[in-house]
C-alpha positions as CSV (number, residue, x, y, z in Angstrom):
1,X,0.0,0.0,0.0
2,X,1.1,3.6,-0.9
3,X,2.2,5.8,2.1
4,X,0.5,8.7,2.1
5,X,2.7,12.2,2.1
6,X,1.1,15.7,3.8
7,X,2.6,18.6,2.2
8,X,2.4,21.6,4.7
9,X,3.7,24.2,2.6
10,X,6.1,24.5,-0.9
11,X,8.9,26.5,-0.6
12,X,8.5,28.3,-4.1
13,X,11.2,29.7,-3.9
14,X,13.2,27.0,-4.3
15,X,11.2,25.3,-6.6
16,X,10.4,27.8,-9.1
17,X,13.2,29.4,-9.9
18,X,12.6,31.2,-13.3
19,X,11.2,34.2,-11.4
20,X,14.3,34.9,-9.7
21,X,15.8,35.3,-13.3
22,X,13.0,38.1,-13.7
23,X,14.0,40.0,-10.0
24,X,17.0,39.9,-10.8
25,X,16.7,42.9,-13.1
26,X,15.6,45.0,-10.4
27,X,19.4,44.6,-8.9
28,X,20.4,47.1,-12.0
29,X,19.0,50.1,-10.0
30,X,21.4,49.2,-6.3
31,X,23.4,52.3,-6.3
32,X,26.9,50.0,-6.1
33,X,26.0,48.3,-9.5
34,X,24.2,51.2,-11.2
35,X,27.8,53.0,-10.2
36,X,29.6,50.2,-12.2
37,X,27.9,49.7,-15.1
38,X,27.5,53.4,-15.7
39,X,31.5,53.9,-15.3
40,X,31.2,51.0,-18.4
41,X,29.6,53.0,-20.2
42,X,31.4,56.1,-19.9
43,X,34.4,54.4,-20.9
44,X,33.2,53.0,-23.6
45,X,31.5,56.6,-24.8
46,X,34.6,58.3,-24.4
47,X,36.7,55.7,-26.4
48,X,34.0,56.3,-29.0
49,X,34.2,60.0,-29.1
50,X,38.0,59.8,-28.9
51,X,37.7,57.8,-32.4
52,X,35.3,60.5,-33.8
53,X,37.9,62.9,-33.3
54,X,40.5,61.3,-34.6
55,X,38.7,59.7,-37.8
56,X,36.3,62.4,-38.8
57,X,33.0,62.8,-39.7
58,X,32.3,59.4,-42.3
59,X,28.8,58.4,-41.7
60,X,25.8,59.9,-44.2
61,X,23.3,62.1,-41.6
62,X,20.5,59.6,-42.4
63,X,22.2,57.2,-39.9
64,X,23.9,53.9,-40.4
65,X,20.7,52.0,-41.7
66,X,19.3,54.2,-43.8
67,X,18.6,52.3,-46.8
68,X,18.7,54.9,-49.4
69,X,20.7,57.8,-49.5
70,X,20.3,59.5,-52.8
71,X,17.4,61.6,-52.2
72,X,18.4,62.4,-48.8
73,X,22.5,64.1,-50.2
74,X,20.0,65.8,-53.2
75,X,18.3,68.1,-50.6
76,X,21.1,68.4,-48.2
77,X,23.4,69.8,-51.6
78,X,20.3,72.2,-52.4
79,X,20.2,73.5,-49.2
80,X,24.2,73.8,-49.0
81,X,24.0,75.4,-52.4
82,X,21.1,78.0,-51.5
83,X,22.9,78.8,-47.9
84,X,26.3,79.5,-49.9
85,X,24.7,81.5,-52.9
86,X,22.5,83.8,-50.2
87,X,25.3,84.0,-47.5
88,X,29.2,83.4,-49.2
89,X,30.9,85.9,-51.4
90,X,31.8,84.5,-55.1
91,X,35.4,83.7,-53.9
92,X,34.6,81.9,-50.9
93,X,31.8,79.2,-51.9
94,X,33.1,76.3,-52.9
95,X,34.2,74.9,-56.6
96,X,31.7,73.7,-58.9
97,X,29.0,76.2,-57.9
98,X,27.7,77.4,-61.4
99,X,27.8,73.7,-62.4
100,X,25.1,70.9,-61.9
101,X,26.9,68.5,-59.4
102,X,26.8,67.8,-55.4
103,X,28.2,70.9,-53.1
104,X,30.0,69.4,-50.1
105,X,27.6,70.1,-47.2
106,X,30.5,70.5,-44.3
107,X,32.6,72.7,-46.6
108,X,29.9,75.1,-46.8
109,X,29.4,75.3,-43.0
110,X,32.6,76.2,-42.5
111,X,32.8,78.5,-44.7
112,X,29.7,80.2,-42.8
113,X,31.7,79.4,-39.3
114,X,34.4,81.7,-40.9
115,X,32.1,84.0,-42.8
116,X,30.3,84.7,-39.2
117,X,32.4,87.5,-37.1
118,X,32.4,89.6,-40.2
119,X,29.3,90.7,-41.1
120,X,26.6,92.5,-39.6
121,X,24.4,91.2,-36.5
122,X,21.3,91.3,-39.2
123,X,23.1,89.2,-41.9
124,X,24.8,87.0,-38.5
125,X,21.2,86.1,-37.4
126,X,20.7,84.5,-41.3
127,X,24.0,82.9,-41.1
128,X,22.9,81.0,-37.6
129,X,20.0,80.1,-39.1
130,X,21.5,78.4,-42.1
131,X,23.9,76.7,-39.7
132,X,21.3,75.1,-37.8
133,X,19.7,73.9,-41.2
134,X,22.9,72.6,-42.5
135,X,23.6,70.9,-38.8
136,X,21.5,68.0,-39.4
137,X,22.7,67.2,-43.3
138,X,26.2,67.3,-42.3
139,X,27.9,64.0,-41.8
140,X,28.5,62.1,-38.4
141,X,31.0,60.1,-36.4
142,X,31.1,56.1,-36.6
143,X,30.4,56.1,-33.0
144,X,28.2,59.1,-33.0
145,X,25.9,57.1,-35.7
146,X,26.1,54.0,-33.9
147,X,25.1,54.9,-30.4
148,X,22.3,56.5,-31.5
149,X,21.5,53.3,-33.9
150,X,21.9,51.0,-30.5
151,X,19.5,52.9,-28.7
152,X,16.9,53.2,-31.3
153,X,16.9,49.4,-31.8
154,X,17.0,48.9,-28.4
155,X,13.9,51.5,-27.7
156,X,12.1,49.1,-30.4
157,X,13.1,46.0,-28.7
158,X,11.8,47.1,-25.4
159,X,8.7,48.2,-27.1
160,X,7.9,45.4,-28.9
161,X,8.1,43.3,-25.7
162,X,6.4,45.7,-23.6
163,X,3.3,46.0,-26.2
164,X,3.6,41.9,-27.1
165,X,4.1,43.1,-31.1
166,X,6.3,40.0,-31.7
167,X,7.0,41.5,-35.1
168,X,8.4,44.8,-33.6
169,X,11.0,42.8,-31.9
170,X,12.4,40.6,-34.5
171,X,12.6,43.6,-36.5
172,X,14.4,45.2,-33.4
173,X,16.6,42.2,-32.7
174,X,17.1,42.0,-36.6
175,X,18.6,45.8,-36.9
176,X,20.5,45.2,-34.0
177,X,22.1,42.0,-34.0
178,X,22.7,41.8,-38.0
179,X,22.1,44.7,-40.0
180,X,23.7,47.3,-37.6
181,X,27.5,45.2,-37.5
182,X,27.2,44.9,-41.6
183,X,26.7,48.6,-41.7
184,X,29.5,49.0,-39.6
185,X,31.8,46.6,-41.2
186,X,30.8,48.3,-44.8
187,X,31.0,51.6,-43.9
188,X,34.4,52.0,-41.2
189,X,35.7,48.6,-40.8
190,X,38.9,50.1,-38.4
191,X,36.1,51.3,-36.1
192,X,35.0,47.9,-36.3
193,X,38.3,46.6,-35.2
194,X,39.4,49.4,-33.1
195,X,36.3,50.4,-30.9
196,X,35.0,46.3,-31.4
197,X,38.1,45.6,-29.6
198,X,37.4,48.2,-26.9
199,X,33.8,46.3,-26.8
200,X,34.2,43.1,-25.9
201,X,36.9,44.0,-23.2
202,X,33.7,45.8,-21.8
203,X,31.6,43.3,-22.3
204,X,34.0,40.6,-20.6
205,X,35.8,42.5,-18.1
206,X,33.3,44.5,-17.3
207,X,30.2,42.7,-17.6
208,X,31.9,40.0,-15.4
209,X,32.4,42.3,-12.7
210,X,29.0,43.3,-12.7
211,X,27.9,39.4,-13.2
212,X,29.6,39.0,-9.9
213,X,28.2,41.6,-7.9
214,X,24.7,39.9,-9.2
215,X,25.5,36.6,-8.6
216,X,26.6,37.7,-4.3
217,X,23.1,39.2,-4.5
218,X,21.4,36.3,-5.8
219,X,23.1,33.8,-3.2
220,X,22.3,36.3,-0.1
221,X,26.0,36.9,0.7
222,X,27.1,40.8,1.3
223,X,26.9,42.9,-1.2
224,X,30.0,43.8,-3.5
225,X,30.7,47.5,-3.9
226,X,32.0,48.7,-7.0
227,X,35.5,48.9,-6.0
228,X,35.7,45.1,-4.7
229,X,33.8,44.1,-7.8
230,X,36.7,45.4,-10.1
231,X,39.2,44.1,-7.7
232,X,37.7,40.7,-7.9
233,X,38.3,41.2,-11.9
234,X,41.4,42.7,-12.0
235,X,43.8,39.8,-11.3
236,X,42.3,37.6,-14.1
237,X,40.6,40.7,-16.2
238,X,42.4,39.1,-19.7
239,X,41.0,36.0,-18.9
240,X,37.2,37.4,-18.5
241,X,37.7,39.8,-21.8
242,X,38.9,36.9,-23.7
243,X,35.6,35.1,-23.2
244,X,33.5,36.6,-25.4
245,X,36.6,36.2,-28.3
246,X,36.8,33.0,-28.8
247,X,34.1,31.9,-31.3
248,X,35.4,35.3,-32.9
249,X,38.5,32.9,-33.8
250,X,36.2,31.1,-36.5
251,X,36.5,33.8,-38.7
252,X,40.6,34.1,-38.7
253,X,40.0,31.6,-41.3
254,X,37.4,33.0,-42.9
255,X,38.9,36.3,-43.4
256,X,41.7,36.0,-45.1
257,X,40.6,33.3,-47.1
258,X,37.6,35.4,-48.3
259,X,39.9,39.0,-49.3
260,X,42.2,36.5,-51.0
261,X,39.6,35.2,-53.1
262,X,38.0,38.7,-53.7
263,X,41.6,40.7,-54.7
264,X,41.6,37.2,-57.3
265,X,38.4,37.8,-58.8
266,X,40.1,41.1,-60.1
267,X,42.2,39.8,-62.1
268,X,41.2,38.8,-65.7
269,X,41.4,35.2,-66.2
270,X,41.9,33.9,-62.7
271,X,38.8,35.1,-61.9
272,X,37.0,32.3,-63.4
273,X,39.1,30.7,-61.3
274,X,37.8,32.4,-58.3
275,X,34.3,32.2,-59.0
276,X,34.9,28.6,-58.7
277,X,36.3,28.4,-55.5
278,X,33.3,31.0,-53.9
279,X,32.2,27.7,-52.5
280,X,35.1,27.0,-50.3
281,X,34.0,30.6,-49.2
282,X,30.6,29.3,-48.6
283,X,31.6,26.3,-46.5
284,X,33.8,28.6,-44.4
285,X,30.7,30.6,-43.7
286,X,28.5,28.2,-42.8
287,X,31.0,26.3,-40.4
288,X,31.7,30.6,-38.8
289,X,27.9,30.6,-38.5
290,X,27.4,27.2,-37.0
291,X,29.9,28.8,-34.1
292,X,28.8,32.5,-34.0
293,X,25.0,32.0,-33.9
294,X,24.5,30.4,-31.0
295,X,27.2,31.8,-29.2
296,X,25.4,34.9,-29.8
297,X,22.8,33.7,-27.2
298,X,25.1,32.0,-25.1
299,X,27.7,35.0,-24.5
300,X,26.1,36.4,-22.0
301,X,26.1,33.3,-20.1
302,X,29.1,32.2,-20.1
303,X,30.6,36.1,-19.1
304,X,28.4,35.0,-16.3
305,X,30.1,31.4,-15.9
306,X,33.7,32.8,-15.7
307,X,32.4,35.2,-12.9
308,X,30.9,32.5,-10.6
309,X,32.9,29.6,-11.8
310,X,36.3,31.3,-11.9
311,X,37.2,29.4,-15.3
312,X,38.5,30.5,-18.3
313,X,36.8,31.4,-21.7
314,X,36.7,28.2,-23.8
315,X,35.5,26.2,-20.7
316,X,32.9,28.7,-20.0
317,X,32.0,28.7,-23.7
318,X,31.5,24.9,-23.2
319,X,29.6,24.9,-19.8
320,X,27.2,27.3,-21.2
321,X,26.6,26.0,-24.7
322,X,26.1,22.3,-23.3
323,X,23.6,23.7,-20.1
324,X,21.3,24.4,-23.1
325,X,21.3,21.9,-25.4
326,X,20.7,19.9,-22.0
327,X,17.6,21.5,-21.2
328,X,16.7,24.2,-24.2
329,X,12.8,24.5,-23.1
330,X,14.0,26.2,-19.6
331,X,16.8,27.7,-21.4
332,X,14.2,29.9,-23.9
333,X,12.0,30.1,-20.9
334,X,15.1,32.1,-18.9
335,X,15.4,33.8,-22.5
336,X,12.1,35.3,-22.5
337,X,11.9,36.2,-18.6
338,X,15.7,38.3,-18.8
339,X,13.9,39.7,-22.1
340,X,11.0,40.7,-20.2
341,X,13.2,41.9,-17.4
342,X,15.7,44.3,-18.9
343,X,12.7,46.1,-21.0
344,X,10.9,46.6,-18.0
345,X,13.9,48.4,-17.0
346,X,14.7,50.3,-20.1
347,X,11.1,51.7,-19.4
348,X,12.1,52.5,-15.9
349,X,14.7,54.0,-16.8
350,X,13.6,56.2,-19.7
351,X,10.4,57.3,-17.6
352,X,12.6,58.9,-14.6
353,X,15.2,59.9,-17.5
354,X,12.1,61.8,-19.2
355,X,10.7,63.0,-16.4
356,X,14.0,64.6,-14.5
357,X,15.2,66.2,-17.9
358,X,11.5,67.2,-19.4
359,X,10.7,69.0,-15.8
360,X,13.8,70.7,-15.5
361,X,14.0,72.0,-19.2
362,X,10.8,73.6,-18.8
363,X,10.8,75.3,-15.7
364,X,14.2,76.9,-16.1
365,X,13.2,77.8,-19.6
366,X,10.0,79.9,-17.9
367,X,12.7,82.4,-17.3
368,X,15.8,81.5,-19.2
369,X,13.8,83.4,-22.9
370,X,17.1,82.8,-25.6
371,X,19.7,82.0,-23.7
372,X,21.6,78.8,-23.0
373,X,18.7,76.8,-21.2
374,X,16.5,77.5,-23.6
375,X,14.8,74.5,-25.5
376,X,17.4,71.9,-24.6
377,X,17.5,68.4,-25.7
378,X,15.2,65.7,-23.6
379,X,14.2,62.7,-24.2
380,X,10.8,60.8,-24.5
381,X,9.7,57.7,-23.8
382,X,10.5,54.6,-25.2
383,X,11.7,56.8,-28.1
384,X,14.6,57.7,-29.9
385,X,16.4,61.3,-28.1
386,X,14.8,64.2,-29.4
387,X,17.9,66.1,-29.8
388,X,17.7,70.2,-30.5
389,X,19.8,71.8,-33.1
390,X,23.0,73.1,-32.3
391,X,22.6,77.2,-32.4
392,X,25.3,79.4,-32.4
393,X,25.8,81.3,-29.2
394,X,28.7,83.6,-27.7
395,X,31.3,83.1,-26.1
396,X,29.8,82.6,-22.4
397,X,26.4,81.7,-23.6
398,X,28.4,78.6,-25.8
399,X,30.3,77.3,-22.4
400,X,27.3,77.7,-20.1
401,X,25.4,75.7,-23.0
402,X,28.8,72.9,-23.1
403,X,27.7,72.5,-19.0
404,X,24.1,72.1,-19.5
405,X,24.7,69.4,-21.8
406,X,27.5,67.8,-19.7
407,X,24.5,67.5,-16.7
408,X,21.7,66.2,-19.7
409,X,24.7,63.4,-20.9
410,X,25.2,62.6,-17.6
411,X,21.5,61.2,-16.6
412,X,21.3,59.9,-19.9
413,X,24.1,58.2,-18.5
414,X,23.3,56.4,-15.7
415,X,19.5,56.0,-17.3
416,X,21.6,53.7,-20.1
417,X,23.9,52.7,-17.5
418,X,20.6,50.7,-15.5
419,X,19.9,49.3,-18.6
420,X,23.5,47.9,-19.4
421,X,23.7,46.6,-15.7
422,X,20.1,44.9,-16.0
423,X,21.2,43.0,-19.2
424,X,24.2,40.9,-17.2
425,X,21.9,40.7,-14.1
426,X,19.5,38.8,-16.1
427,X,22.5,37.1,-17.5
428,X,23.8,35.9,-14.1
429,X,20.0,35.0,-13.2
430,X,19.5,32.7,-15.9
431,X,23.2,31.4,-16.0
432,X,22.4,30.6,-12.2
433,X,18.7,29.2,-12.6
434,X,20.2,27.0,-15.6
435,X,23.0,25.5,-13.6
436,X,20.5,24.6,-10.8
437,X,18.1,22.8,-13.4
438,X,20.8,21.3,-14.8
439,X,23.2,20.3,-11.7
440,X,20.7,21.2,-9.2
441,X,23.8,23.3,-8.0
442,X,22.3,25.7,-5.6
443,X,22.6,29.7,-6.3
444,X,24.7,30.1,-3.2
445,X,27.7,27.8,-4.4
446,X,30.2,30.6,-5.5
447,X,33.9,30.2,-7.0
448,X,36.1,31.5,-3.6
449,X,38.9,33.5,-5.3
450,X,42.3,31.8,-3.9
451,X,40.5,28.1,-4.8
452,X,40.7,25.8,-7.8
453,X,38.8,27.1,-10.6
454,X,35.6,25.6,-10.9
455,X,35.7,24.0,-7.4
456,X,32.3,23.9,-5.0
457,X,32.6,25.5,-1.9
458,X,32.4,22.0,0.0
459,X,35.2,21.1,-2.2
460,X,37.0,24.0,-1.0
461,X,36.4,23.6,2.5
């Protein structure tokens, strides 16, 4: 005969533990982490702008996925060509003027930058005017173009999940994930190279000491402060930005074997030759794809492995890809509660971004008329930054405008810096959740720095 079991109570909390992969996105907004991943960030933005300045404008004003571009430089060289016949003497606009052909947008603005200080204050108030016209046709920064790409695609990511438009997300994901790197890669590949390499060492390094200060939270032990999270990093910091590389290494064959082929197939002759072998490019693609694409879900994870395991990258790489093709159900279920998660927190974020910069725009601009407060940038919600023009100011009135903007960066800041630390606390949340389904390894068990790598703490003791 059967014996008979009472339950008293379930400890859900134990036995459900896909919602603590959703709570876990709340940790993004604890002062120590929101500290952290905002310094990431920074870091990051400031390497960007620093390759701006050094490169140069290079990207067309329509963005870097703008599809078309034709019709958009055909109105920016009318209105370059109207603002230099109405505002440049005939020596000073630029070559090719009485000819049909494009009229270089930035050569005309600074032309009027030059032209500015001497004229009169009436013809000075048409030059600023121009200027603002021709800011937005003039070309951008790599960086500049791809920020602001990142966070519209994110913005449609978050509303697509928030609104449950599946469509809206794919799309999202798509721009994100694919189009925006082939833009990149066609349009600057050295900022591919050059700021991708600052990348991942912010994903890996940094995202691990973030994934750490998660994972304490997530087992009850004390809290990590920003300092202690880094310093936890620090000794093994090339080991953690190497982890999300090494799939990355498929395409060291795939490279070069690909711009050999295409510098052959300009060659008369051999490239008949070349078109022949395109199918050894094609298996080399396929095999690059068979590593990248799932790795692309798996990264996060295994950033999160090599901060609570303490191993390197590969074995990370191999912990994290076999968790979920051990149990792939619970793995998209994790999925789709750190999605849920982290847009929740974009929208958190952008509401108190929105709100602090909306309600302090508009009651200092009750009193602030022209000046430098007047009609600065905010941002709405769940929506690409409404950004104003630049306008040409004076001397003062141009550095008190430089600090306003300074404070307006600096929430926007820490609103995208919540959103960058809720994306590896839902990484360390699922990581965790799917090693306990998986090993039934409890959330608590820790790599000890000092210990084996990959040891359990009753191992250690």
């Amino acid at each position: 005969m059967a014996e008979r079991v009472v339950v008293d109570q379930i400890d859900f909390r134990s036995a459900l533990v896909f919602p603590r992969v959703l709570n876990s996105a709340t940790g993004a907004f604890q002062p120590a982490r929101l500290l952290a991943a905002t310094f990431v960030v920074l870091a990051l933005a400031v390497a960007g702008r620093f390759y701006d300045a050094l490169r140069g404008p290079t990207i067309q004003p329509a963005g870097l996925l703008a599809p078309v571009r034709s019709q958009f430089d055909s109105v920016a060289n009318d209105i370059a060509r109207r603002a230099a016949l109405n505002y440049l003497l005939p020596e000073q606009r630029p070559a090719g003027m009485d000819i049909r052909g494009g009229v270089d947008v930035e050569t005309v603005y600074v032309a009027l930058q030059n032209r500015l200080g001497s004229v009169s204050e009436r013809e000075a108030d048409g030059i600023r005017r121009e200027l603002e016209r021709l800011d937005s046709y003039r070309p951008k920064g790599t960086f500049d173009s791809f920020s602001v790409a990142v966070g519209r695609c994110v913005d449609s990511l978050a509303v697509g999940v928030l609104t449950f438009s599946p469509a809206v997300s794919l799309g999202a994901f798509a721009n994100l994930f694919i189009d925006l790197p082939l833009a990149c890669w066609r349009e600057d590949r050295w900022f591919c190279f050059i700021f991708g390499a600052a990348f991942l060492i912010a994903m890996g390094a940094g995202g691990a000491a973030l994934c750490r200060m998660t994972a304490m939270d997530l087992a009850g032990k004390d809290k990590l402060s920003a300092a202690n999270a880094f310093a936890f990093v620090k000794p093994r910091w090339i080991n953690h930005a190497l982890v999300p590389v090494w799939p990355l290494l498929t395409l060291v064959v795939l490279l070069p074997v690909a711009a050999g082929l295409g510098w052959l197939s300009r060659i008369p002759l051999i490239d008949i030759f070349a078109g022949l072998a395109y199918g050894l490019v094609i298996v080399l693609a396929f095999f690059a794809a068979i590593a990248l694409i799932p790795w692309g879900f798996c990264m996060p994870l295994a950033v999160a492995a090599s901060a609570c395991e303490g191993c390197d990258g590969l074995e990370a790489a191999q912990r994290t890809v076999a968790y979920v093709l051990r149990r792939p159900l619970h793995a998209l279920l994790y999925f789709i509660m750190a999605t849920i998660g982290v847009s929740l927190v974009i929208f958190i974020s952008d509401l108190f971004a929105m709100a602090t910069l909306s309600l302090a725009a508009n009651f200092v601009g009750m009193t602030a008329g022209e000046g430098p407060m007047a009609s600065q940038a905010t941002i709405r919600l769940l929506l690409p930054d409404d950004v104003a023009p630049a306008r040409s100011l004076g001397f003062t009135a141009s550095m008190s405008a430089g600090f306003v903007g300074m404070w307006i960066t600096v929430v926007k800041s820490i609103a995208v810096g919540a959103c960058f630390g809720a994306f590896w606390s839902v990484a360390t949340g699922a990581y965790l959740a799917l090693r306990k389904t998986c090993d039934d390894q409890p959330f608590d068990d820790l790599w000890i720095p000092g210990t084996p790598a990959g040891s359990r703490q009753d191992q250690a003791a």
